[in-house]
N, CA, C and O atoms as CSV, one atom per row, in Angstrom:
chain,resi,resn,atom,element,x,y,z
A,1,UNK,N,N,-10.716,14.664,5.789
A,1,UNK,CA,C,-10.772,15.777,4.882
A,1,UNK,C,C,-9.962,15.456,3.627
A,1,UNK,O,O,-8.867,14.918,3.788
A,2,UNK,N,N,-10.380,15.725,2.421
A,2,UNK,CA,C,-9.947,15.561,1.163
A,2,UNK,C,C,-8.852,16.084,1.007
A,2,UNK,O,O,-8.995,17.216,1.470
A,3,UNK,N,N,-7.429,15.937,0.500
A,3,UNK,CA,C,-6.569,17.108,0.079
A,3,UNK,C,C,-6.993,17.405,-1.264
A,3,UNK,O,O,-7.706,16.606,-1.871
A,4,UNK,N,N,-6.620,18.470,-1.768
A,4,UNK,CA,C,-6.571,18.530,-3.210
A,4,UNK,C,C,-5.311,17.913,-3.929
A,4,UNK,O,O,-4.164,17.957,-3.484
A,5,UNK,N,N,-5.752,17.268,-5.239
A,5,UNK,CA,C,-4.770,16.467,-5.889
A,5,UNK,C,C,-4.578,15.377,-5.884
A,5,UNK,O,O,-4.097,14.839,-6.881
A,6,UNK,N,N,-5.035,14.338,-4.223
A,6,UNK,CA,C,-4.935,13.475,-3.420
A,6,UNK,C,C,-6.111,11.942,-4.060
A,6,UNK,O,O,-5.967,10.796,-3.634
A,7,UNK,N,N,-7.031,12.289,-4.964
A,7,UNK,CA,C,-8.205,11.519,-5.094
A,7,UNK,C,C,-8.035,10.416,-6.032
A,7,UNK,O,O,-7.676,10.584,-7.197
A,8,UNK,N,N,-8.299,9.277,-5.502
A,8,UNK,CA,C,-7.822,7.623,-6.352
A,8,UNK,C,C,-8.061,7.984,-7.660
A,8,UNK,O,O,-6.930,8.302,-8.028
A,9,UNK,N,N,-8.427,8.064,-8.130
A,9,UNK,CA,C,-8.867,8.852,-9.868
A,9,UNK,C,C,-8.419,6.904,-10.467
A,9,UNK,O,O,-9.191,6.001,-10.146
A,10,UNK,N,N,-7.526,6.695,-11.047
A,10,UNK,CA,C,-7.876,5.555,-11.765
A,10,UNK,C,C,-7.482,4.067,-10.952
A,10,UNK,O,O,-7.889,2.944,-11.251
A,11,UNK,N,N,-6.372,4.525,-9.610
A,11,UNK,CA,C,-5.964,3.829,-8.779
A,11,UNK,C,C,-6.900,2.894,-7.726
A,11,UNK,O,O,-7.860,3.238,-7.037
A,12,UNK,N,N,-6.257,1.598,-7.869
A,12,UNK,CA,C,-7.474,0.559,-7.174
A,12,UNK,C,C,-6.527,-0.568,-6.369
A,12,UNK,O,O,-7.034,-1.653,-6.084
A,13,UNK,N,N,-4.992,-0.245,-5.974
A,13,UNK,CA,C,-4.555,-1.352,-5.553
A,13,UNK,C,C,-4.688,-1.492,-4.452
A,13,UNK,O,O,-4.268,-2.607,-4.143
A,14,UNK,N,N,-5.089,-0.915,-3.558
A,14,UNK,CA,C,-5.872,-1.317,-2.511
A,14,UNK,C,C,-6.968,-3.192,-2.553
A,14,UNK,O,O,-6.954,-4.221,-1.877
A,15,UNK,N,N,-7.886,-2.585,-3.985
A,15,UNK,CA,C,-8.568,-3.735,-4.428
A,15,UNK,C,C,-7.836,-4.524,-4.781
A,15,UNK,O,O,-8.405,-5.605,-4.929
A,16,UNK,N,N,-6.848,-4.546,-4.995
A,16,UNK,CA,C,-6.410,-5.708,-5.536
A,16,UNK,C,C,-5.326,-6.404,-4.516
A,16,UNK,O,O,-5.427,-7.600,-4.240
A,17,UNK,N,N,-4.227,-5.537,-3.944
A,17,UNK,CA,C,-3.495,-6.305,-3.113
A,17,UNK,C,C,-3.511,-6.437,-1.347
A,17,UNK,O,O,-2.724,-6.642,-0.423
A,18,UNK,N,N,-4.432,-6.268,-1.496
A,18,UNK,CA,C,-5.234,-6.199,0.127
A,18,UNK,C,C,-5.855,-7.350,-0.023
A,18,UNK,O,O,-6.418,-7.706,-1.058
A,19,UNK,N,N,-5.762,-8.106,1.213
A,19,UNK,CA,C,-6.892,-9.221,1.492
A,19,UNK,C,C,-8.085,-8.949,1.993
A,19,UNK,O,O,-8.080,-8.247,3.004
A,20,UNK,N,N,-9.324,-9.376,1.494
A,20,UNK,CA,C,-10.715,-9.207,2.131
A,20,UNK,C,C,-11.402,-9.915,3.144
A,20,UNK,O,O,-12.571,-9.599,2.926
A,21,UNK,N,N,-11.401,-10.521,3.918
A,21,UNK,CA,C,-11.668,-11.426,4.419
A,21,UNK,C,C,-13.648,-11.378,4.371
A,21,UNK,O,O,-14.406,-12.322,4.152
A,22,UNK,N,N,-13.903,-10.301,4.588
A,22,UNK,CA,C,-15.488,-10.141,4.432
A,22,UNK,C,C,-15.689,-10.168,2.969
A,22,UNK,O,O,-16.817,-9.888,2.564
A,23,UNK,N,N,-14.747,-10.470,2.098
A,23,UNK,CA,C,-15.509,-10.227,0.533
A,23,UNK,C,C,-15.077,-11.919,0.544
A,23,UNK,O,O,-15.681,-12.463,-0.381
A,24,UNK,N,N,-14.310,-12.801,1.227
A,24,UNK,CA,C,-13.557,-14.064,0.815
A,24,UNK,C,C,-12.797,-13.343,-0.451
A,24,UNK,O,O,-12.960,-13.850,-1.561
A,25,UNK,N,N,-11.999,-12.214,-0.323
A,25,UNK,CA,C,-10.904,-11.869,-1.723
A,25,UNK,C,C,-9.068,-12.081,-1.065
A,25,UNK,O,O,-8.453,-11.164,-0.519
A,26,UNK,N,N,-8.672,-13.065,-1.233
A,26,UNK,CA,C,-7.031,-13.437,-1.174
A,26,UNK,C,C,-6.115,-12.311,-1.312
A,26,UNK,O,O,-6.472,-11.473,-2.140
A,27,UNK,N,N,-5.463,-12.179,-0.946
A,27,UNK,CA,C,-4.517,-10.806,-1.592
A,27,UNK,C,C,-3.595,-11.522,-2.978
A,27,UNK,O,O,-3.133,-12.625,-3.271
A,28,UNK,N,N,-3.661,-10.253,-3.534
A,28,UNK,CA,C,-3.263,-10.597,-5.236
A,28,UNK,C,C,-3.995,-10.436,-6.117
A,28,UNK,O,O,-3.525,-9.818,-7.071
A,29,UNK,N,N,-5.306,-10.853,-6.208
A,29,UNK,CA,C,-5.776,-10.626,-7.716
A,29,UNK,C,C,-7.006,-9.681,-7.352
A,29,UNK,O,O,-7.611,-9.851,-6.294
A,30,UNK,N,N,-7.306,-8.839,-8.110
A,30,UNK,CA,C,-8.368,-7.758,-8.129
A,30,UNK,C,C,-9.733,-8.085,-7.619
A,30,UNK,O,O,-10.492,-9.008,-7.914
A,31,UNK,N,N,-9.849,-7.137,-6.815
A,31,UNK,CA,C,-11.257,-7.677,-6.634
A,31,UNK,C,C,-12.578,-7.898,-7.288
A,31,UNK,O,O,-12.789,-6.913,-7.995
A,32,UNK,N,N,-13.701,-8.867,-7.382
A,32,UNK,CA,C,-14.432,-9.095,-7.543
A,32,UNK,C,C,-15.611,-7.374,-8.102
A,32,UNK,O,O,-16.135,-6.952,-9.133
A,33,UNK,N,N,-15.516,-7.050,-7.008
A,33,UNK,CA,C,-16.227,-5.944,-6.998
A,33,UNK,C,C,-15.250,-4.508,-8.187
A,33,UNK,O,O,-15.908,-3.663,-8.793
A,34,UNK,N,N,-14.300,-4.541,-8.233
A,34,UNK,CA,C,-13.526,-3.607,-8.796
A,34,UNK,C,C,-13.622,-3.675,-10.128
A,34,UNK,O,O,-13.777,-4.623,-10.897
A,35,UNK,N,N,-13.457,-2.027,-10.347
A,35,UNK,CA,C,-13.958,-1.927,-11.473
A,35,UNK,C,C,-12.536,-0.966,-12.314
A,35,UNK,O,O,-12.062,0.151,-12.107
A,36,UNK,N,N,-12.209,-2.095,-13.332
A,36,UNK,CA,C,-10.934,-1.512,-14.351
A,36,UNK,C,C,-10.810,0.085,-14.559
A,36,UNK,O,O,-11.739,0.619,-15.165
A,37,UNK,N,N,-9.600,1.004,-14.047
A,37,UNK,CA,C,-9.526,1.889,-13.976
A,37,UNK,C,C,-10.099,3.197,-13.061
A,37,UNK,O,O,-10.062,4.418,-13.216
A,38,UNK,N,N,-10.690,2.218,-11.940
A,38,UNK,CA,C,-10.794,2.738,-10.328
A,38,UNK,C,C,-12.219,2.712,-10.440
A,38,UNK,O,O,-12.913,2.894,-11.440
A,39,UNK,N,N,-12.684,2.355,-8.783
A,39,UNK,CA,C,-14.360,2.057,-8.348
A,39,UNK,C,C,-14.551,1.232,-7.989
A,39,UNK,O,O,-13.672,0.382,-7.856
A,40,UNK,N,N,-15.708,1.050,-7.664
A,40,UNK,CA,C,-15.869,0.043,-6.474
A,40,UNK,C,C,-17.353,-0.502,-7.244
A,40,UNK,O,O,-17.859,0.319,-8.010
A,41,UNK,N,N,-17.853,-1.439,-7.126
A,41,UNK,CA,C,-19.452,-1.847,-7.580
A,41,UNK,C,C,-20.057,-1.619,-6.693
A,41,UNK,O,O,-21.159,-1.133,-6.948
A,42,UNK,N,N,-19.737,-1.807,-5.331
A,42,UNK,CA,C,-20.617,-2.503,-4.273
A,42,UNK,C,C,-20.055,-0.836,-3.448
A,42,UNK,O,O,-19.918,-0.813,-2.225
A,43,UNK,N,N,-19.882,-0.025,-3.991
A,43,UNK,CA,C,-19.131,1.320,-3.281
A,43,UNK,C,C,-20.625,1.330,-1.873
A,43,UNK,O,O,-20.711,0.780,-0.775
A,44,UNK,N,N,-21.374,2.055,-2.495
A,44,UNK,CA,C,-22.482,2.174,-1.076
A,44,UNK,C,C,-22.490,1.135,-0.322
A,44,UNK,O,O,-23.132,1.389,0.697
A,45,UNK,N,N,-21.892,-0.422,-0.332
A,45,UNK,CA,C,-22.269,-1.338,0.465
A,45,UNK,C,C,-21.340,-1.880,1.001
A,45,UNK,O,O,-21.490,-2.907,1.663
A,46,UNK,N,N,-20.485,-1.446,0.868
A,46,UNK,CA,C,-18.892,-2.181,0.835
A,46,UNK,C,C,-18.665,-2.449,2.565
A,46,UNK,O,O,-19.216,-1.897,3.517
A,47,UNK,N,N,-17.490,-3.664,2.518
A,47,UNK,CA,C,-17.395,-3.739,4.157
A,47,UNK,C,C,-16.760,-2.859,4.823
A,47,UNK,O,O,-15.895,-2.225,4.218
A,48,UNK,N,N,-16.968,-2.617,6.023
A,48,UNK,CA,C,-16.521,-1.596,7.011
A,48,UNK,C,C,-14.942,-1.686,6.961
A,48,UNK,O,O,-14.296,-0.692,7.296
A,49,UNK,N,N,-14.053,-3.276,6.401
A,49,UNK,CA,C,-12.858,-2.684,6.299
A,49,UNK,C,C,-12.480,-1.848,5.202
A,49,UNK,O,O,-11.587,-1.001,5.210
A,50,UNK,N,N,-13.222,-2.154,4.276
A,50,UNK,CA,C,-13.129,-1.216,2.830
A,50,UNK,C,C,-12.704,0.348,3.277
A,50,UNK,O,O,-11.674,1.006,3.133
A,51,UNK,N,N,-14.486,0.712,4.112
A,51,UNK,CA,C,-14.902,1.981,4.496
A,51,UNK,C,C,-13.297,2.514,5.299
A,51,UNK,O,O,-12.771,3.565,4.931
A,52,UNK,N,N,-12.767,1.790,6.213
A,52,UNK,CA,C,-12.219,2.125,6.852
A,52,UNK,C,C,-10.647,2.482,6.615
A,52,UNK,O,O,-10.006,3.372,7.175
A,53,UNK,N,N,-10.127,1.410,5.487
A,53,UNK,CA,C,-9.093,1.747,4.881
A,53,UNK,C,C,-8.377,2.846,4.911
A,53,UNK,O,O,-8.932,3.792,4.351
A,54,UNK,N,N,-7.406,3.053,5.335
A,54,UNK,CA,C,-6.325,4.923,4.988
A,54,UNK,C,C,-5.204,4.881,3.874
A,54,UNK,O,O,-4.007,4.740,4.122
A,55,UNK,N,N,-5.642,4.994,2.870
A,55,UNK,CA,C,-4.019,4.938,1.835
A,55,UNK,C,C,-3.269,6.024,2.253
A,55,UNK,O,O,-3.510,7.188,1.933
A,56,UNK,N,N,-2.345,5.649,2.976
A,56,UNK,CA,C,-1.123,7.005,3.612
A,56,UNK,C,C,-1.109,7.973,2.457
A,56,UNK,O,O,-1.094,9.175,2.725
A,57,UNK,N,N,-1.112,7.421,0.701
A,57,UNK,CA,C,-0.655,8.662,0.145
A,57,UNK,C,C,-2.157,9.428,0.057
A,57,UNK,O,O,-2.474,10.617,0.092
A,58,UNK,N,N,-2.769,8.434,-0.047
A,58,UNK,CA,C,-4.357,9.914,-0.199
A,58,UNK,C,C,-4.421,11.059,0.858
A,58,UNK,O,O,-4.928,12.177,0.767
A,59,UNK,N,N,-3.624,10.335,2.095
A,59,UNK,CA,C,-3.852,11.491,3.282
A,59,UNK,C,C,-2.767,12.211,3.847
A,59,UNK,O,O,-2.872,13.091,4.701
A,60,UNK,N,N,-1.490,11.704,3.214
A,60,UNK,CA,C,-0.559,12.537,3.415
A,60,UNK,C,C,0.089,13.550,2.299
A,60,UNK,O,O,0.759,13.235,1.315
A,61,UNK,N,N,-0.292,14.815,2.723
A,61,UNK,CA,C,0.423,15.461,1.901
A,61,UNK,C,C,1.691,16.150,1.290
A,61,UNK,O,O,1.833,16.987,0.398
A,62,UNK,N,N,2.651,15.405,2.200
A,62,UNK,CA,C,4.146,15.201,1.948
A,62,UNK,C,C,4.266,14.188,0.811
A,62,UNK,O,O,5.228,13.896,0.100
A,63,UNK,N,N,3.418,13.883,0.835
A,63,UNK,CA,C,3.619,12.347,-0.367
A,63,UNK,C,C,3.014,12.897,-1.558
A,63,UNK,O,O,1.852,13.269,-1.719
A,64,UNK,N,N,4.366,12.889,-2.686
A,64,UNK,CA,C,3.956,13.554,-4.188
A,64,UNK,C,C,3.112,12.684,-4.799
A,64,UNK,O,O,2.845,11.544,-4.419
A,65,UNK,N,N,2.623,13.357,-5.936
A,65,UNK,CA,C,2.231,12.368,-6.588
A,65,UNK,C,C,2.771,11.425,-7.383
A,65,UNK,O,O,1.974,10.639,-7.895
A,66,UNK,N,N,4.222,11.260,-7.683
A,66,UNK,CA,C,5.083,10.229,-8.187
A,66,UNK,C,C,4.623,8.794,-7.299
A,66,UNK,O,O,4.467,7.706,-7.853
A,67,UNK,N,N,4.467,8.994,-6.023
A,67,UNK,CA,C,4.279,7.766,-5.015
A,67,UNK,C,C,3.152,7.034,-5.172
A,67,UNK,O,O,2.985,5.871,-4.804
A,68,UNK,N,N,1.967,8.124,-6.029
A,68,UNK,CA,C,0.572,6.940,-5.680
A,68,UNK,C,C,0.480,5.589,-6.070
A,68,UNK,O,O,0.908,5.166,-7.144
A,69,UNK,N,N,0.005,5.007,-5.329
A,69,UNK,CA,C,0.324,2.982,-5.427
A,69,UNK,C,C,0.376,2.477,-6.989
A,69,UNK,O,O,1.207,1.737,-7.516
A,70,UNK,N,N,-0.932,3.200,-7.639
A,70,UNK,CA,C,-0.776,2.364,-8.659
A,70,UNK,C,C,0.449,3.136,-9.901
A,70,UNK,O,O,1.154,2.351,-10.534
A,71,UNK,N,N,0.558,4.214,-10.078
A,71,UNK,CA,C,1.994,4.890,-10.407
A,71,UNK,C,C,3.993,3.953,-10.073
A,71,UNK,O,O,4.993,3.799,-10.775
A,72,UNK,N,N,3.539,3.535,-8.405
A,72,UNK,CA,C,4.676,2.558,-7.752
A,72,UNK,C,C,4.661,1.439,-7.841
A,72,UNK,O,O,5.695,0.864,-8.180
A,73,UNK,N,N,3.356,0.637,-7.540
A,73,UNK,CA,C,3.422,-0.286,-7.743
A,73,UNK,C,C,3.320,-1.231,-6.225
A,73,UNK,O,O,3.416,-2.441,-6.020
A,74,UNK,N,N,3.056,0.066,-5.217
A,74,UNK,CA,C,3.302,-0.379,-3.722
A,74,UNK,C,C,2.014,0.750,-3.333
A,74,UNK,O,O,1.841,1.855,-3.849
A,75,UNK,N,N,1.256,0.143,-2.345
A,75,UNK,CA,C,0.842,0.526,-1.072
A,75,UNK,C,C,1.607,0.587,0.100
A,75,UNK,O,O,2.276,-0.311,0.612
A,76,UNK,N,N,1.387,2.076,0.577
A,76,UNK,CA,C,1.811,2.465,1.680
A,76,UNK,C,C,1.309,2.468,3.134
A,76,UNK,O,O,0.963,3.521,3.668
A,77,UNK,N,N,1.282,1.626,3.589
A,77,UNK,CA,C,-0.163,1.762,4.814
A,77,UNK,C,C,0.548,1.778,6.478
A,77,UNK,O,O,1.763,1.884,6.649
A,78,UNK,N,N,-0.207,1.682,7.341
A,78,UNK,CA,C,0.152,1.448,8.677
A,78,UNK,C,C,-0.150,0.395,9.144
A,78,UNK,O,O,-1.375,0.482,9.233
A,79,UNK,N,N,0.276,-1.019,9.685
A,79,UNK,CA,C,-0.313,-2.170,10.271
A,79,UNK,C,C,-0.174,-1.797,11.722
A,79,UNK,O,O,0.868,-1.848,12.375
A,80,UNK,N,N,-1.570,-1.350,12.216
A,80,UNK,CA,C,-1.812,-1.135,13.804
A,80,UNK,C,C,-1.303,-2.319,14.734
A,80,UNK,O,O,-0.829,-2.298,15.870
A,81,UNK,N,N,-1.515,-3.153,14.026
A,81,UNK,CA,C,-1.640,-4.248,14.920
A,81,UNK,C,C,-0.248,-4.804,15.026
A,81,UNK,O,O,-0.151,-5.862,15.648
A,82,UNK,N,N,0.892,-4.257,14.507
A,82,UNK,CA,C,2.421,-4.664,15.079
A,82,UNK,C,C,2.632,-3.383,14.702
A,82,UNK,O,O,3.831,-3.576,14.904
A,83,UNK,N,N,2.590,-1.981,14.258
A,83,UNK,CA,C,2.888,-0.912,14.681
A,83,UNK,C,C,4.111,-1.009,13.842
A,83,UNK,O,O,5.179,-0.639,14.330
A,84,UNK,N,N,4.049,-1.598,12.291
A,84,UNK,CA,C,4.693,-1.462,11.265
A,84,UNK,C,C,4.680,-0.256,10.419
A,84,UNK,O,O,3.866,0.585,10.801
A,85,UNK,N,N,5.253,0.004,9.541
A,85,UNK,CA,C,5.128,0.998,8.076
A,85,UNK,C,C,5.544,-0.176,7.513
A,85,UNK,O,O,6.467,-0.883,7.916
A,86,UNK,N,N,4.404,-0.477,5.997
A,86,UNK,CA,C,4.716,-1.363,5.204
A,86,UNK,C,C,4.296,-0.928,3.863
A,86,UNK,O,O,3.410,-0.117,3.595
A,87,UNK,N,N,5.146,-1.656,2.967
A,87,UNK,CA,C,5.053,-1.133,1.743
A,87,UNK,C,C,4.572,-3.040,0.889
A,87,UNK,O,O,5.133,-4.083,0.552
A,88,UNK,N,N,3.800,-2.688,0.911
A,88,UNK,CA,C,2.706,-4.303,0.109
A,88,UNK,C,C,2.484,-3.980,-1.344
A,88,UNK,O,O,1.682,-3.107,-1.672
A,89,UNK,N,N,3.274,-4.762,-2.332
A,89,UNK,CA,C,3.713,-4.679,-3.387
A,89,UNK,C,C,2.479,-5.366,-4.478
A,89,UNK,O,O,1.688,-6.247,-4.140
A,90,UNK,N,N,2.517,-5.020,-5.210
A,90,UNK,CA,C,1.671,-5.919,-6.291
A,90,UNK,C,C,1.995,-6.965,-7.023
A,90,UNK,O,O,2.709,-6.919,-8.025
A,91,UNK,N,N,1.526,-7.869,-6.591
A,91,UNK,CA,C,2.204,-9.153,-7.070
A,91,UNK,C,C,2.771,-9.106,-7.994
A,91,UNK,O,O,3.755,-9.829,-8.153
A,92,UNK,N,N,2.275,-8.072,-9.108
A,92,UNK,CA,C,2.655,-8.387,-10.837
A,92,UNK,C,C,4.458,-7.659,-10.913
A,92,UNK,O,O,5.245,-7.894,-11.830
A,93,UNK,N,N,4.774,-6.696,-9.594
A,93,UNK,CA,C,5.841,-5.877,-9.303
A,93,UNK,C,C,6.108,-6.615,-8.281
A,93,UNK,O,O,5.590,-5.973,-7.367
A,94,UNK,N,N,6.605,-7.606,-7.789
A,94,UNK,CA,C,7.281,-8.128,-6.236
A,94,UNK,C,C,8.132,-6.992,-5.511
A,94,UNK,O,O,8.190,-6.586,-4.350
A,95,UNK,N,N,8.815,-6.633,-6.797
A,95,UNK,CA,C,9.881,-5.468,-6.006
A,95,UNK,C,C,9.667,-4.144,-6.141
A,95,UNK,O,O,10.760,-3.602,-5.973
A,96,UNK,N,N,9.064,-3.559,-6.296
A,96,UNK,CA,C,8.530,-2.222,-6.429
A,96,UNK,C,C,9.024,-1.910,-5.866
A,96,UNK,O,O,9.823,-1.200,-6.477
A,97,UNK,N,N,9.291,-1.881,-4.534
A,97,UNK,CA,C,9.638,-1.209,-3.073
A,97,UNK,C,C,11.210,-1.023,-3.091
A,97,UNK,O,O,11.861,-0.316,-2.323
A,98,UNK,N,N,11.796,-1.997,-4.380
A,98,UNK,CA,C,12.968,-1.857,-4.192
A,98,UNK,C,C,13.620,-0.062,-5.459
A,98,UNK,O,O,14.749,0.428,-5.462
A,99,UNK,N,N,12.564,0.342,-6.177
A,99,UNK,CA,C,12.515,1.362,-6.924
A,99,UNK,C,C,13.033,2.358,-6.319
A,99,UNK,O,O,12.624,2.640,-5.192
A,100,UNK,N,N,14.112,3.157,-6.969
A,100,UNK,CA,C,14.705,4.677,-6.149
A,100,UNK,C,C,13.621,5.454,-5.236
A,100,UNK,O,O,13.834,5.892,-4.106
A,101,UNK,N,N,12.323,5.537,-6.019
A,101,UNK,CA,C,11.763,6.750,-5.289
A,101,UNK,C,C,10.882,6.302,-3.877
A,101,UNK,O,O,10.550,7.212,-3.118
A,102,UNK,N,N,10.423,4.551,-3.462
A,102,UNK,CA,C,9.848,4.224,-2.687
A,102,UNK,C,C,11.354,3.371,-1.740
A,102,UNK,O,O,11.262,3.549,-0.526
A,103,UNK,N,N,12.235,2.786,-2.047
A,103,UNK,CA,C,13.243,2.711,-1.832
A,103,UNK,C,C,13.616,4.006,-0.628
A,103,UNK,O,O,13.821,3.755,0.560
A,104,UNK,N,N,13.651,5.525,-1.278
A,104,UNK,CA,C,14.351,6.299,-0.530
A,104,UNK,C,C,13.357,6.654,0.780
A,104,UNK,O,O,13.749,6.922,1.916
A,105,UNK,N,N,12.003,6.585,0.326
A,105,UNK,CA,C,10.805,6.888,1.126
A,105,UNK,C,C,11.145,6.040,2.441
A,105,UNK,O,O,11.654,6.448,3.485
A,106,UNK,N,N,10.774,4.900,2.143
A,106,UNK,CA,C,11.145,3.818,3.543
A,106,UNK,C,C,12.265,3.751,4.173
A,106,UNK,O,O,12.350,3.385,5.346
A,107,UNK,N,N,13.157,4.072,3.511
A,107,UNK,CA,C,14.633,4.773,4.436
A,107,UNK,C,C,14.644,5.668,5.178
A,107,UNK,O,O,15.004,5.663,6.355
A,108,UNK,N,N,14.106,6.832,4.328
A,108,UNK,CA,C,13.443,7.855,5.571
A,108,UNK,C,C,12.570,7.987,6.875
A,108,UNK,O,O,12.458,8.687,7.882
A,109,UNK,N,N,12.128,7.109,6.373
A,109,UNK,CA,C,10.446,6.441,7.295
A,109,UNK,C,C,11.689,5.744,8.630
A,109,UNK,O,O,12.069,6.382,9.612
A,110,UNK,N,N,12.062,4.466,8.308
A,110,UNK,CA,C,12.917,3.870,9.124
A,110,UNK,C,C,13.907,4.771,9.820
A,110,UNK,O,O,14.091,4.447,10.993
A,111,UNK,N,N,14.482,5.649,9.471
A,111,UNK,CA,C,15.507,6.470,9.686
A,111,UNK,C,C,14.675,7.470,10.836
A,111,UNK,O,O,15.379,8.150,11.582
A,112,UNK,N,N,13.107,7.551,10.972
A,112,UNK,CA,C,12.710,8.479,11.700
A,112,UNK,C,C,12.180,7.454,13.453
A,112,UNK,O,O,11.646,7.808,14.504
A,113,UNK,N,N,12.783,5.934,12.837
A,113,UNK,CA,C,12.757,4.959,14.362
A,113,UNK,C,C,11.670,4.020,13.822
A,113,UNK,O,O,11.526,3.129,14.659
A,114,UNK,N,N,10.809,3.830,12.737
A,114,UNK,CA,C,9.911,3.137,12.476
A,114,UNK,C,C,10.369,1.622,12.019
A,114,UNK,O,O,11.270,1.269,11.258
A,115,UNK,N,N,9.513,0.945,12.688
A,115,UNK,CA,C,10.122,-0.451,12.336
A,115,UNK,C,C,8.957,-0.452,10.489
A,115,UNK,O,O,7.756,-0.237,10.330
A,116,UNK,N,N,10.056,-0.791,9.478
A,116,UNK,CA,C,9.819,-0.814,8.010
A,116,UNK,C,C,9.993,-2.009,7.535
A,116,UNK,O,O,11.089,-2.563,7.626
A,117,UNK,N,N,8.716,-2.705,6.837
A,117,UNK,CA,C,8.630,-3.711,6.204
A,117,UNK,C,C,8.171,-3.661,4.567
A,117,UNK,O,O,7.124,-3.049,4.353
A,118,UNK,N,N,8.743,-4.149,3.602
A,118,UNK,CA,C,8.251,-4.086,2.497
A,118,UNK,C,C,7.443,-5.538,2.064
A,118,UNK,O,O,8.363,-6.355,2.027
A,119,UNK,N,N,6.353,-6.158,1.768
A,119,UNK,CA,C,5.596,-7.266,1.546
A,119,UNK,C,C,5.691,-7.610,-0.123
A,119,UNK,O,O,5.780,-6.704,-0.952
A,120,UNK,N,N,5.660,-8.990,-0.474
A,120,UNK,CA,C,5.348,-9.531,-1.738
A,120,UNK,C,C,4.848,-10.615,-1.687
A,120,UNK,O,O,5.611,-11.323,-1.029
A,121,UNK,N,N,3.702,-11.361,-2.110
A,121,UNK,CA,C,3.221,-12.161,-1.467
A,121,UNK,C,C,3.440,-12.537,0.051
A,121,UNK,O,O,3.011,-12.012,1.079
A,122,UNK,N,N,4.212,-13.568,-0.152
A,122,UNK,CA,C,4.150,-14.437,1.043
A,122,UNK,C,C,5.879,-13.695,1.449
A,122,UNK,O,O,6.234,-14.120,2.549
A,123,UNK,N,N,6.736,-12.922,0.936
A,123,UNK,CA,C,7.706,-12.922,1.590
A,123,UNK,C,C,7.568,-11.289,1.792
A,123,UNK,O,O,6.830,-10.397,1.373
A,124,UNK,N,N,8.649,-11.405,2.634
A,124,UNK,CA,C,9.125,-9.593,3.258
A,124,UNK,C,C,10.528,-9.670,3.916
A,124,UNK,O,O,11.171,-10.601,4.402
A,125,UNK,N,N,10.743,-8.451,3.765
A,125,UNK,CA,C,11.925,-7.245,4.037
A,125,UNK,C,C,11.754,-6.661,4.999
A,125,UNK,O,O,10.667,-6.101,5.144
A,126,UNK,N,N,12.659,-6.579,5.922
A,126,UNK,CA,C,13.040,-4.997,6.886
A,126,UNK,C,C,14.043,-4.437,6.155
A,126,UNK,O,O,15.056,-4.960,5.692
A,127,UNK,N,N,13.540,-3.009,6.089
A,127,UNK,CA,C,13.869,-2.078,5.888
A,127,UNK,C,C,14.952,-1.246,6.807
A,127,UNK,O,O,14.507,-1.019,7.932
A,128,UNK,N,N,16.286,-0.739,6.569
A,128,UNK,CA,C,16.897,-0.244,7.755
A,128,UNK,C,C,17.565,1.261,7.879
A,128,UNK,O,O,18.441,1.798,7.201
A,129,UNK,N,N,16.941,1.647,8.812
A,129,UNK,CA,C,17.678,3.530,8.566
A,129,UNK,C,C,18.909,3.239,7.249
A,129,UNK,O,O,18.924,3.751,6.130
A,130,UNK,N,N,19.841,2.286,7.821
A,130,UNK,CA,C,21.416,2.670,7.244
A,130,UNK,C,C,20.887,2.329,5.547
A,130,UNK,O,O,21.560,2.478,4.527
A,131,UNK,N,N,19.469,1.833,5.669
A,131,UNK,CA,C,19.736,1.619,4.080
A,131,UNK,C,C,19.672,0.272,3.549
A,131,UNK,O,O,19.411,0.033,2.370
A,132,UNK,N,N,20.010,-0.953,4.778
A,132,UNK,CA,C,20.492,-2.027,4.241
A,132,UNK,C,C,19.304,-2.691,4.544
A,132,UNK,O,O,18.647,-2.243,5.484
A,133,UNK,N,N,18.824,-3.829,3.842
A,133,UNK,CA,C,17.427,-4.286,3.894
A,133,UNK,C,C,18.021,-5.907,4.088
A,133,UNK,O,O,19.181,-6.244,3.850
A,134,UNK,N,N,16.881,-6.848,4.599
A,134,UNK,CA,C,17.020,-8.306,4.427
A,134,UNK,C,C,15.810,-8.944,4.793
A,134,UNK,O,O,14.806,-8.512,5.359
A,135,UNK,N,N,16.134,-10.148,4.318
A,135,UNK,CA,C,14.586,-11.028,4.674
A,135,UNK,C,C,13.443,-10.702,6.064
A,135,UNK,O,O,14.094,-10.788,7.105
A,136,UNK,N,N,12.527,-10.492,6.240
A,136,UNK,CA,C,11.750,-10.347,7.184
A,136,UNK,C,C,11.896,-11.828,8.286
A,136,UNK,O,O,12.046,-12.648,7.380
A,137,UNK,N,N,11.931,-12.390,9.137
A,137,UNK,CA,C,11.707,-13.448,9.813
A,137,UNK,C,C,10.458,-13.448,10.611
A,137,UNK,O,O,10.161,-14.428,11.294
């Protein structure tokens, strides 16, 4: 269900710092299909991970609109598959995540027992209730 307020309107970093593996798109540079200032080309055809995607802020409505990715500079997502909260940065921002207002977010997040990772390329962060962050291993 849609919230109101909630809708990608010019935001596309999904396309861009997400890896595709069904498009062959790397994480980092925009996708192929994306279209400057939000959209998709291939929208009706797109792959089922596309379709399937959840941007935490489109669907959570605790999350202002100061947070939306391309506003931060970070995607907020869930990695099922180690049962992370991660904040995956845009290459062109490595540290975004380190910004007061996504900064305080993932403190909170961690602080509620969640294991918190922030991504930049190839490196990452845990995130820690107390606040204090360090290299991912």
């Amino acid at each position: 269900m849609d919230i109101p307020g909630k809708a990608c309107g010019a935001c596309s970093m999904c396309c861009k710092v997400l890896e595709i593996e069904e498009l062959e798109k790397p994480a980092g540079p925009a996708c192929k299909n994306c279209i400057v200032g939000g959209g998709c080309r291939i929208y009706q055809q797109r792959p089922d991970v596309c379709r399937e995607f959840e941007c935490l802020w489109k669907n959570d409505r605790n999350m202002g609109a100061k947070l939306r990715p391309d506003r931060v500079g970070t995607i907020l997502m869930e990695d099922e598959e180690c049962n992370e909260y991660r904040a995956v940065c845009d290459p062109d921002k490595p540290l975004a995540w380190r910004t007061p207002l996504v900064f305080q977010h993932l403190v909170s997040v961690a602080k509620s027992g969640r294991i918190v990772v922030a991504k930049a390329g190839l490196k990452s962060w845990r995130i820690r209730a107390s606040g204090e962050w360090g290299p991912e291993v």
